[in-house]
N, CA and C of each residue as an Amber inpcrd file, in Angstrom:
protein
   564
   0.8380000  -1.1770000   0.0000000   0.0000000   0.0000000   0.0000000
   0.8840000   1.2420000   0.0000000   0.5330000   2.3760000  -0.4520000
   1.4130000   3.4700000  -0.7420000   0.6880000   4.4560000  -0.1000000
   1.5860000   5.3700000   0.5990000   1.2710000   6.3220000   1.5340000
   1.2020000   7.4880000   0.9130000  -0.0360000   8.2790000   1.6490000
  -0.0940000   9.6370000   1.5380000   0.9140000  10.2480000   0.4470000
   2.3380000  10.3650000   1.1170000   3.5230000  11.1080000   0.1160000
   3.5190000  10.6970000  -0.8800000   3.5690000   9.4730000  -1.2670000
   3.5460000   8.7780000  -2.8390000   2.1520000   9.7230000  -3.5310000
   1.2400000   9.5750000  -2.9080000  -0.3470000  10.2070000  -3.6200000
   0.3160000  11.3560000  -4.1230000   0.8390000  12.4340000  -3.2620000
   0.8250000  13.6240000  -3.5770000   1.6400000  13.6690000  -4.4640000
   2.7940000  13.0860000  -5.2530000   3.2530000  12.7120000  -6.3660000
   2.6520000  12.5540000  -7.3390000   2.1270000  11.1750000  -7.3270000
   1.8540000  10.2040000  -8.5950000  -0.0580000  10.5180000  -8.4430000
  -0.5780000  10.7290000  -7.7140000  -1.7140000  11.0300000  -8.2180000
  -2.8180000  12.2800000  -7.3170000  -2.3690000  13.2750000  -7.6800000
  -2.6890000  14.7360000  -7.3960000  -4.2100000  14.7820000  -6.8320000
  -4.8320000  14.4970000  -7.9170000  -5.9460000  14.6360000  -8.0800000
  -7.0320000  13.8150000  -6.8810000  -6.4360000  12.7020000  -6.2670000
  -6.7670000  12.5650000  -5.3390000  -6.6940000  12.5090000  -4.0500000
  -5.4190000  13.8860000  -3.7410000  -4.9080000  14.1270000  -2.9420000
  -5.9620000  14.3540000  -1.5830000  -6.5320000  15.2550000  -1.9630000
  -8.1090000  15.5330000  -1.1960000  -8.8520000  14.8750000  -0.5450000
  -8.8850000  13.6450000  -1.3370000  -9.8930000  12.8310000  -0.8550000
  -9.2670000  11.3370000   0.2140000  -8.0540000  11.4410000  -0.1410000
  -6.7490000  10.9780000   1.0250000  -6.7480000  11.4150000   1.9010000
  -6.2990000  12.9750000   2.6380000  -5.6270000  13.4130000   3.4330000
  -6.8600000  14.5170000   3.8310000  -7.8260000  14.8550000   3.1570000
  -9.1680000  16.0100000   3.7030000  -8.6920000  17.3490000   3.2580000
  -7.4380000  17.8050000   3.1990000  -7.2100000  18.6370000   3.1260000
  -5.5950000  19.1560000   3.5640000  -5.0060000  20.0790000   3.0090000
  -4.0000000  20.6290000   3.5380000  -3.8660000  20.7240000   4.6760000
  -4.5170000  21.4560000   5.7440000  -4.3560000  20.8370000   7.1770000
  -4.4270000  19.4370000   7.7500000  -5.1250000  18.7390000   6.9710000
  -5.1640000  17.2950000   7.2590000  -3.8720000  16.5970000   7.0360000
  -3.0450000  16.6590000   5.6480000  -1.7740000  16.1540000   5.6010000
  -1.1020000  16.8000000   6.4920000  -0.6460000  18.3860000   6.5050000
  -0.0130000  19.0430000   7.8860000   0.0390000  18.0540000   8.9360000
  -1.2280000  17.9140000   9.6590000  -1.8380000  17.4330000  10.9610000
  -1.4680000  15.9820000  11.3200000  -1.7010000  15.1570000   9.8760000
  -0.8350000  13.9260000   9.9350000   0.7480000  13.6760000  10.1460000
   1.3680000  13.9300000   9.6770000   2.9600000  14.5200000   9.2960000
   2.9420000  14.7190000  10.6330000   2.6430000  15.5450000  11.3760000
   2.7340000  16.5390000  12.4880000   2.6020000  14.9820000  13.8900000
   0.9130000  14.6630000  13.6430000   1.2110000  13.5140000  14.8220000
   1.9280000  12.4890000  14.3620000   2.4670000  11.9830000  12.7840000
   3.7130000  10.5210000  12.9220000   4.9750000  11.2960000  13.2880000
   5.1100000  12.7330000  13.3850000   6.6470000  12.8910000  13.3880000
   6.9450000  13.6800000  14.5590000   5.6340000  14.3380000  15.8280000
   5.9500000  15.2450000  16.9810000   7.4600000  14.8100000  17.4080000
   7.2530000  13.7210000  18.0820000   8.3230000  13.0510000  19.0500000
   9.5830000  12.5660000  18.4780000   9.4000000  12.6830000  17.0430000
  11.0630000  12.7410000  16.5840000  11.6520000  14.2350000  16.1910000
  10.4520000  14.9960000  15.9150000  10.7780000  16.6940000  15.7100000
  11.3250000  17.5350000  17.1410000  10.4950000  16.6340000  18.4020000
  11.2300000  16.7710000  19.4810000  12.7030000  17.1550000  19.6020000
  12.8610000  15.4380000  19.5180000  14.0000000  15.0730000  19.5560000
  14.7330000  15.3420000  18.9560000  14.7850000  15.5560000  17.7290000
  15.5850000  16.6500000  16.7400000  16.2170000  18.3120000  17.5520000
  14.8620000  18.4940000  17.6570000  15.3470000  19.7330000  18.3790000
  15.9810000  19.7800000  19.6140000  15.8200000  18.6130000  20.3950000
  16.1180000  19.0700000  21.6920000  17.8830000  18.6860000  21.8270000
  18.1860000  17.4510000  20.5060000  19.5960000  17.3670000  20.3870000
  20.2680000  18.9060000  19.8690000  19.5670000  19.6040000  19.1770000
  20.4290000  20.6660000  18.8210000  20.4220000  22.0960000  19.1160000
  19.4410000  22.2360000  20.6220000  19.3600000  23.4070000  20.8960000
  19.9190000  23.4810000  22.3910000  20.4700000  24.7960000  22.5470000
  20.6790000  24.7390000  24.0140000  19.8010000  24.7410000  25.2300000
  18.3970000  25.5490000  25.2200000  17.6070000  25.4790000  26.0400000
  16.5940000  24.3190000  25.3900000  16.5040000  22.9990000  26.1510000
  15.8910000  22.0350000  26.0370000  14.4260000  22.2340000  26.0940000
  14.1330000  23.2700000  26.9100000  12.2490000  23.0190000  27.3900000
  12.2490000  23.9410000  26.3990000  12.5010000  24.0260000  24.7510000
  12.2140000  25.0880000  23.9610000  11.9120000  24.1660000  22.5960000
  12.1520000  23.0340000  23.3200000  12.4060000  21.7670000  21.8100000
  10.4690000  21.4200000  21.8700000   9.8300000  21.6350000  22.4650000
   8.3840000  21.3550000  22.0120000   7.6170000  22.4810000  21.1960000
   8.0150000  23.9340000  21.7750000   7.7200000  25.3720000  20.8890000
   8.2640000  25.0590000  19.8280000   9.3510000  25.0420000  19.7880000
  10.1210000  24.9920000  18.2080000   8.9440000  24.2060000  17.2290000
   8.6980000  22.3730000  17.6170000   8.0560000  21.2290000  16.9600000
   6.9620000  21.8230000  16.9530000   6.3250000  22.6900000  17.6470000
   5.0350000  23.6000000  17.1280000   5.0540000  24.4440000  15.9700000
   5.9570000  25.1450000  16.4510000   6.5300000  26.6660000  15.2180000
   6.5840000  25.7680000  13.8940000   7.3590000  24.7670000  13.8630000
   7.0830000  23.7050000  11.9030000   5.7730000  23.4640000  11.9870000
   4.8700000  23.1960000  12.5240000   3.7950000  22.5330000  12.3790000
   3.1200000  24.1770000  12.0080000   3.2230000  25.5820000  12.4140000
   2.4630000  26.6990000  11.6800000   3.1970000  26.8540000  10.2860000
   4.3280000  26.9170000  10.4110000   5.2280000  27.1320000   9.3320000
   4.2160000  26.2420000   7.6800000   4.3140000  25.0000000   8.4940000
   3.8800000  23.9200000   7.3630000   2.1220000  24.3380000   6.5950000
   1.8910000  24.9260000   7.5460000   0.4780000  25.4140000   7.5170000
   0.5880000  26.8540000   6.5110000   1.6370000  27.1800000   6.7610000
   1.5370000  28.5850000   6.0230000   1.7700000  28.0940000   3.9750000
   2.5780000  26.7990000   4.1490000   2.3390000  27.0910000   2.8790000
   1.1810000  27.0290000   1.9060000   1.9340000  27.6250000   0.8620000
   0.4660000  28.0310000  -0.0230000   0.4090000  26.6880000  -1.3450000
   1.2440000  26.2670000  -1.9880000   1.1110000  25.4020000  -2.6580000
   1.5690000  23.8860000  -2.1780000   1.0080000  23.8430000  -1.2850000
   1.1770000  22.0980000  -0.6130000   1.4240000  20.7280000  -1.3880000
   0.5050000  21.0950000  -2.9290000   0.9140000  20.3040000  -3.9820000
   2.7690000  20.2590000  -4.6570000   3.5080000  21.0840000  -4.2500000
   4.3990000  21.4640000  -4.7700000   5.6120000  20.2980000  -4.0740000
   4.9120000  20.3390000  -2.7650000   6.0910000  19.4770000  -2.2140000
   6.0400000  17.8540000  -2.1650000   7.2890000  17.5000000  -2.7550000
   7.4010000  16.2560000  -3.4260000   7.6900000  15.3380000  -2.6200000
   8.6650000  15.6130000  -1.4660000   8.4180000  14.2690000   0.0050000
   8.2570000  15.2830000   1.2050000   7.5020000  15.2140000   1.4350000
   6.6520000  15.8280000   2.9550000   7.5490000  15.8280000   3.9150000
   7.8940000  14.4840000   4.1540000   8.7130000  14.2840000   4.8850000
  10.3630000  15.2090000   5.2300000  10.8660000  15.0950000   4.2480000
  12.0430000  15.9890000   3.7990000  11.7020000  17.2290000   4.0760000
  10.8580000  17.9190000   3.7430000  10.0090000  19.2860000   3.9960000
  10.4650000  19.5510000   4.8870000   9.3500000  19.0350000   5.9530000
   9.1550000  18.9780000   7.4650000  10.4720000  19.1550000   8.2350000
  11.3540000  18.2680000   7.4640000  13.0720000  18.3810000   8.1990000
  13.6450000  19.4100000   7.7260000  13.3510000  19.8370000   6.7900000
  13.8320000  21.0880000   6.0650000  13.7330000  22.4260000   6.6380000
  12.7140000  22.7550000   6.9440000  12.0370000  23.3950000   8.1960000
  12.4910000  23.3090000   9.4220000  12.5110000  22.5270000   9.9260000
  13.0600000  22.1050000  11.3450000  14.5690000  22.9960000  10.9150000
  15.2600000  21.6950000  10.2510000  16.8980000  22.5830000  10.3640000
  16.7090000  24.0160000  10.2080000  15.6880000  24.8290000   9.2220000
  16.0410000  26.2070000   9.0240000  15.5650000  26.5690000  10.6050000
  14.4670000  26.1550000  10.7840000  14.2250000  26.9160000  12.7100000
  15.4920000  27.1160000  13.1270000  16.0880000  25.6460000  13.0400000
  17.4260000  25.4640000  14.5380000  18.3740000  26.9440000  13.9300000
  18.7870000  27.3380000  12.6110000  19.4090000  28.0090000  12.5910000
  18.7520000  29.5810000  13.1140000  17.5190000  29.0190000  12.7670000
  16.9570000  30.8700000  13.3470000  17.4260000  30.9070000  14.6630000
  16.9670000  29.7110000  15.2690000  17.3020000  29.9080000  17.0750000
  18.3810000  29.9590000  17.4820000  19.2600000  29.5780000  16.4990000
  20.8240000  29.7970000  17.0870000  20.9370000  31.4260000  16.8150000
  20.7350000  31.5650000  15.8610000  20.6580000  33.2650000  15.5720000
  20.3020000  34.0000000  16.4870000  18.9940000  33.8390000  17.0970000
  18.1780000  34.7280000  18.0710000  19.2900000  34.0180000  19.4600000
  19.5290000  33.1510000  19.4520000  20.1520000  32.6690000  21.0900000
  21.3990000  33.4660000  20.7270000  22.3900000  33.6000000  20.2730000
  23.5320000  34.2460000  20.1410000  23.2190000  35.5890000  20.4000000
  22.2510000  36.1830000  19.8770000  21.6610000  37.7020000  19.9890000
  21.8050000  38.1020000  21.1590000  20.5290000  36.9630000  22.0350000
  20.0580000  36.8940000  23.3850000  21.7210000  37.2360000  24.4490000
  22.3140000  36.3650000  24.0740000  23.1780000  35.8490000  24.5210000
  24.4370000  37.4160000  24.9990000  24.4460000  37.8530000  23.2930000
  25.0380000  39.3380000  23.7860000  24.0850000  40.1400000  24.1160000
  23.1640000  40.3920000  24.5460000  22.2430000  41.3530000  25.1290000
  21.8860000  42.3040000  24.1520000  21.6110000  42.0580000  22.7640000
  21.1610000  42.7340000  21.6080000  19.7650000  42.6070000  21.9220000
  18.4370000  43.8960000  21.2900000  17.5170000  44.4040000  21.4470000
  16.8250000  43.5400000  19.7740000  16.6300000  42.4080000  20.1040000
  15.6880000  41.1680000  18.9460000  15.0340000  41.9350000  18.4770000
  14.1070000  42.9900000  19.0390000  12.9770000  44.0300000  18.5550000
  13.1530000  44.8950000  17.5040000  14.9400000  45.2650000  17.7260000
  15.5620000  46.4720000  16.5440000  15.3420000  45.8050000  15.2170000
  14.7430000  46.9020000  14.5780000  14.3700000  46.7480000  12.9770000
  15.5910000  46.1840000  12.2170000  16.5910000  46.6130000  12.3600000
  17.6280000  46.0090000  11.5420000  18.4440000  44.5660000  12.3830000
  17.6530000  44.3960000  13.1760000  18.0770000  42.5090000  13.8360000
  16.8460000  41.9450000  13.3330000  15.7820000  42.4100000  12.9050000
  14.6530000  41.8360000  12.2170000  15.0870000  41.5470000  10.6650000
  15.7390000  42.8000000  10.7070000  15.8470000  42.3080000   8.8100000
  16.6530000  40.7840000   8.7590000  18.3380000  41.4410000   9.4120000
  19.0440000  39.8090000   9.3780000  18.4800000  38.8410000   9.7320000
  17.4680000  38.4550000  10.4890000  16.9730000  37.4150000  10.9970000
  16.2500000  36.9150000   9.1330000  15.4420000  37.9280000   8.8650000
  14.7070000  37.9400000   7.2570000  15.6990000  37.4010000   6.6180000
  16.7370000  37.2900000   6.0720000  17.7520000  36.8520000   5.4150000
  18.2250000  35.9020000   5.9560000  17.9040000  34.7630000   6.8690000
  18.4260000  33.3710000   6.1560000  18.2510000  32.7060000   4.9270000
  18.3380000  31.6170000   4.8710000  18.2760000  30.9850000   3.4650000
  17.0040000  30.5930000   3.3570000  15.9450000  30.2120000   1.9960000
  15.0620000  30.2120000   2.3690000  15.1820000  28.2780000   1.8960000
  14.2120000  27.8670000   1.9620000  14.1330000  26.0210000   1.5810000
  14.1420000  26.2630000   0.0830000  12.8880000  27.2050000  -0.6900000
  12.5510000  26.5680000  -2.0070000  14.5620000  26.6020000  -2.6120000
  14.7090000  25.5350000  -3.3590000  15.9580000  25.3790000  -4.0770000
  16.7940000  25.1960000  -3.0930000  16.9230000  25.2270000  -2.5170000
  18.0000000  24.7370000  -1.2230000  18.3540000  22.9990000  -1.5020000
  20.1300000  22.9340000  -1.5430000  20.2150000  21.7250000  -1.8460000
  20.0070000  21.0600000  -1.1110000  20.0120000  19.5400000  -0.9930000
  19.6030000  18.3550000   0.0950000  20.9270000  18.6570000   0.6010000
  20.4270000  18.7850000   1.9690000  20.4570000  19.0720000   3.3940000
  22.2270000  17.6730000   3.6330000  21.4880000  16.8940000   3.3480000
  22.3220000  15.4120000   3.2940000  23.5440000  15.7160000   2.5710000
  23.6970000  16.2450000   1.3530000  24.6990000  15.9750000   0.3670000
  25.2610000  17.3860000   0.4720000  24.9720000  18.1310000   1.0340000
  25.6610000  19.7460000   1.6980000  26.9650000  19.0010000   2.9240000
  25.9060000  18.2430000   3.6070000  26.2690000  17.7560000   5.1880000
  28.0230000  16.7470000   4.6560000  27.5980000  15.9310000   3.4770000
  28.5960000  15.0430000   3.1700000  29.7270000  15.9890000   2.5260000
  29.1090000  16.7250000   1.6350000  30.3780000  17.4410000   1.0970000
  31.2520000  18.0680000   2.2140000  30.6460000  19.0130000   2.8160000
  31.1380000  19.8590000   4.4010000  32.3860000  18.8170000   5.1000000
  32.0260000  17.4340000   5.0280000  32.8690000  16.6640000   5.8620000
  33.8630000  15.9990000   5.3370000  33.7050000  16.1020000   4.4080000
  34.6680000  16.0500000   2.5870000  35.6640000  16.5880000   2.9240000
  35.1810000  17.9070000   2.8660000  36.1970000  19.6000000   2.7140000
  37.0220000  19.4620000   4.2750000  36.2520000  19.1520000   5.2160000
  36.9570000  19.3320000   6.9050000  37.8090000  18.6170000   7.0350000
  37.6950000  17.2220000   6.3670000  38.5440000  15.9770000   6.6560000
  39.9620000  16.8710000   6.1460000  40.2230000  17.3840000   5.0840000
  41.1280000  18.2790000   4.3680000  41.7330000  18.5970000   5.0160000
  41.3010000  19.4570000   6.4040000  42.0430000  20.4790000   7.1710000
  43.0720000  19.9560000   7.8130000  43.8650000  20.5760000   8.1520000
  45.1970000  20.2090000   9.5900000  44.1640000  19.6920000  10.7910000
  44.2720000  18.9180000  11.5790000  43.7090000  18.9180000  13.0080000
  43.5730000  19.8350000  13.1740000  43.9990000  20.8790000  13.3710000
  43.6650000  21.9930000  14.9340000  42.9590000  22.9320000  14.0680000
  43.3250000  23.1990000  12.8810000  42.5970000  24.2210000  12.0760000
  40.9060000  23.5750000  11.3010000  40.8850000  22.5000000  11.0850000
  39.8350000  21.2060000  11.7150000  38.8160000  21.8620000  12.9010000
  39.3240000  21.8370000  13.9710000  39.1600000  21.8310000  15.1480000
  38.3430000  22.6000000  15.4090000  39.4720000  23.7650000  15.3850000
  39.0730000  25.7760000  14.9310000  37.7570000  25.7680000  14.2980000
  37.5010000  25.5170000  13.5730000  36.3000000  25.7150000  12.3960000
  34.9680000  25.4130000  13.2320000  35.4120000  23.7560000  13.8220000
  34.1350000  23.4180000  14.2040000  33.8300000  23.7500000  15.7620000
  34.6420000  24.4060000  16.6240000  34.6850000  25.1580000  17.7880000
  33.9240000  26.3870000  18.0120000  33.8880000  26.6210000  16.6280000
  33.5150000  28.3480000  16.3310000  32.4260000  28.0940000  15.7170000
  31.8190000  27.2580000  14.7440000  30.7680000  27.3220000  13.9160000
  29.8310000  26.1650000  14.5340000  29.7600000  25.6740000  14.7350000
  29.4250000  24.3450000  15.5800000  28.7960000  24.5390000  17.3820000
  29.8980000  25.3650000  17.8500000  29.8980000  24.8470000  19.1160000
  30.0640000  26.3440000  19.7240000  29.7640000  27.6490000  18.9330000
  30.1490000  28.9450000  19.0080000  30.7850000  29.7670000  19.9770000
  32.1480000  28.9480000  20.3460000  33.1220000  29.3380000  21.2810000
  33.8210000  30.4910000  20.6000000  34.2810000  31.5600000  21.8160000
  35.0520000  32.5050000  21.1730000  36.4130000  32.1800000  20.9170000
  37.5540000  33.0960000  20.4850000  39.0000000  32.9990000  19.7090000
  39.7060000  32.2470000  21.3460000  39.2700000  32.9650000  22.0970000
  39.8520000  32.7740000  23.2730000  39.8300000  31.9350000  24.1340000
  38.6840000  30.6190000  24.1490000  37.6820000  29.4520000  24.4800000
  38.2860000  28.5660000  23.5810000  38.6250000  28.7420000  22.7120000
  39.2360000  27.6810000  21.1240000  40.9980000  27.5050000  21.5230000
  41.6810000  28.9840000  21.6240000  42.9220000  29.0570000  21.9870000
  43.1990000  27.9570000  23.2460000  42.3760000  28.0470000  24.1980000
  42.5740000  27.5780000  25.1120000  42.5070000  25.9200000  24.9020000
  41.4110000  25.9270000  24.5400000  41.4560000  24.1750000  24.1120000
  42.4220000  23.5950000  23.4560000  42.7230000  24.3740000  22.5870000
  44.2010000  23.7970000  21.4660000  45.3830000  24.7310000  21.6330000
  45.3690000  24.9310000  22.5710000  46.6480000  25.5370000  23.0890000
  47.6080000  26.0570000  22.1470000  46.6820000  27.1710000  21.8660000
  47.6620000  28.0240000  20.7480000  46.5190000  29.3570000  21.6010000
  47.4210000  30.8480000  20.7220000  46.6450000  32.3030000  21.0090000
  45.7040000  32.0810000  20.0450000  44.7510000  33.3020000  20.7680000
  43.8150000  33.8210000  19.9110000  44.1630000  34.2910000  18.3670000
  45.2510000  34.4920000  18.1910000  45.5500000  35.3070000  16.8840000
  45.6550000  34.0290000  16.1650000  46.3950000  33.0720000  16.6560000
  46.5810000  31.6990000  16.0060000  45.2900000  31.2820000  15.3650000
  44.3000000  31.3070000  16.5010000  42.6770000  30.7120000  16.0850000
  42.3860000  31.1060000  14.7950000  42.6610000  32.9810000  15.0900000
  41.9970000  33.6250000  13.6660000  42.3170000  33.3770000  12.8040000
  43.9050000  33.1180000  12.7080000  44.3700000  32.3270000  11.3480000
  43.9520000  30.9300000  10.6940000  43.3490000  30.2680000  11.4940000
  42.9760000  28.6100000  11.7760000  41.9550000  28.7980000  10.8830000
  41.2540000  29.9640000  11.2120000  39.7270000  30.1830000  10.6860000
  40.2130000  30.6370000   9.4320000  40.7880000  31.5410000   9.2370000
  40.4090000  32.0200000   8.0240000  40.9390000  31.2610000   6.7790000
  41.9040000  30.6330000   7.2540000  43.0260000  29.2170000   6.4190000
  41.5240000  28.1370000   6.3620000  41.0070000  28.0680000   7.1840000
  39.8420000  27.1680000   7.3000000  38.9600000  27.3590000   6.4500000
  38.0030000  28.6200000   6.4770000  37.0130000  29.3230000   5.4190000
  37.5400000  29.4290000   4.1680000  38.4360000  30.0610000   4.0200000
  39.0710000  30.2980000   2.9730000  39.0240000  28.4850000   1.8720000
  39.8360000  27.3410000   2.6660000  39.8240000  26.1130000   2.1470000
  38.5570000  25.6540000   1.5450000  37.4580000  25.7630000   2.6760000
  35.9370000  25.0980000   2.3080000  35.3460000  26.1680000   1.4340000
  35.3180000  27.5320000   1.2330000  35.0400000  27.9290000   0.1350000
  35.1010000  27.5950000  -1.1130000  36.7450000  27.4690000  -1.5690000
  37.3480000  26.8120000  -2.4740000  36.8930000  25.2280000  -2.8200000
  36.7270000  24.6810000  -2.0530000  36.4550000  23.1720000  -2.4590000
  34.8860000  23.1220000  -2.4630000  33.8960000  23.7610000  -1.5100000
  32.4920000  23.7520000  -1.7450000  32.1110000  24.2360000  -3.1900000
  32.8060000  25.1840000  -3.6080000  32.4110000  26.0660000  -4.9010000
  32.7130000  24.8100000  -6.0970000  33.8860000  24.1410000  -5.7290000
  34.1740000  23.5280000  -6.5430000  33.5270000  22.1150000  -7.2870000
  32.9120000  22.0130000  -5.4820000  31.9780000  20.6120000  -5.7260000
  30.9650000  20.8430000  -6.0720000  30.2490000  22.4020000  -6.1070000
  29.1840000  22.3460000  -6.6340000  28.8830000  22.3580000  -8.2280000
């Protein structure tokens, strides 16, 4: 038997009479996947009792779209979404974090400018290339990259761990960025 996602593929037309409606597929999606959207979130955010708001926030998100027919595995969607949240919330938690005013019009805009999903490559084959390009690095400049982007320690939190200065770090990084630029551009 072939599920829901297959319908909305291979036969459109009776999408409707499957799922009731766009909120109905939403709503489905939503109760087979709460408790792994959880868990998703709660592995990658720092404040844990924030991982059930978040698995809400996809479930309006999913609701907002307008051509529901458009999307080809639901599933993927749904995760698609999720990861863009986690990056909003890292955004807004870093904000939080330096005592920036979330409210100011121009921390609204940057927040507006993440990436958006439509055309966004699979998530997966970004993730593989990324670890492609890192494997590349020296250890510590390796290290550097994912200390800072990963785990958003400052020059001075990184120095310390790999026992080199701060100035060292910055070089780590930018020898670092500089590398995965070059080879991401290349793989694409």
């Amino acid at each position: 038997m072939r599920d829901t996602a297959t319908l909305l593929i291979d036969c459109p037309d009776r999408k409707l009479s499957r799922t009731g409606s766009r909120k109905g597929l939403v709503e489905r999606l939503f109760a087979e996947h709460r408790r792994a959207l959880q868990t998703f979130f709660y592995r990658r955010i720092r404040t844990k009792s924030d991982a059930p708001d978040l698995a809400q926030e996809v479930y309006v998100r999913m609701l907002r779209v307008n051509d529901i027919d458009a999307i080809r595995n639901p599933e993927r969607y749904l995760y698609t979404v999720a990861s863009n949240l986690v990056k909003e919330y890292a955004v807004l938690d870093r904000w939080q974090a330096r005592g920036v005013d979330l409210d100011e019009a121009s921390i609204q805009h940057r927040l507006g400018e993440l990436p958006t999903i439509d055309g966004q490559l699979d998530v997966t084959q970004r993730v593989a290339r990324l670890r492609t390009v890192l494997a590349q690095l020296s250890p510590k400049c390796r290290a550097a990259v994912i200390l800072q982007y990963r785990h958003g320690l400052s020059y001075q939190e990184i120095g310390e761990r790999l026992d080199v200065s701060p100035h060292m770090v910055k070089k780590y990084l930018a020898q670092g960025l500089a590398h995965c630029r070059r080879r991401m551009a290349r793989m694409e």
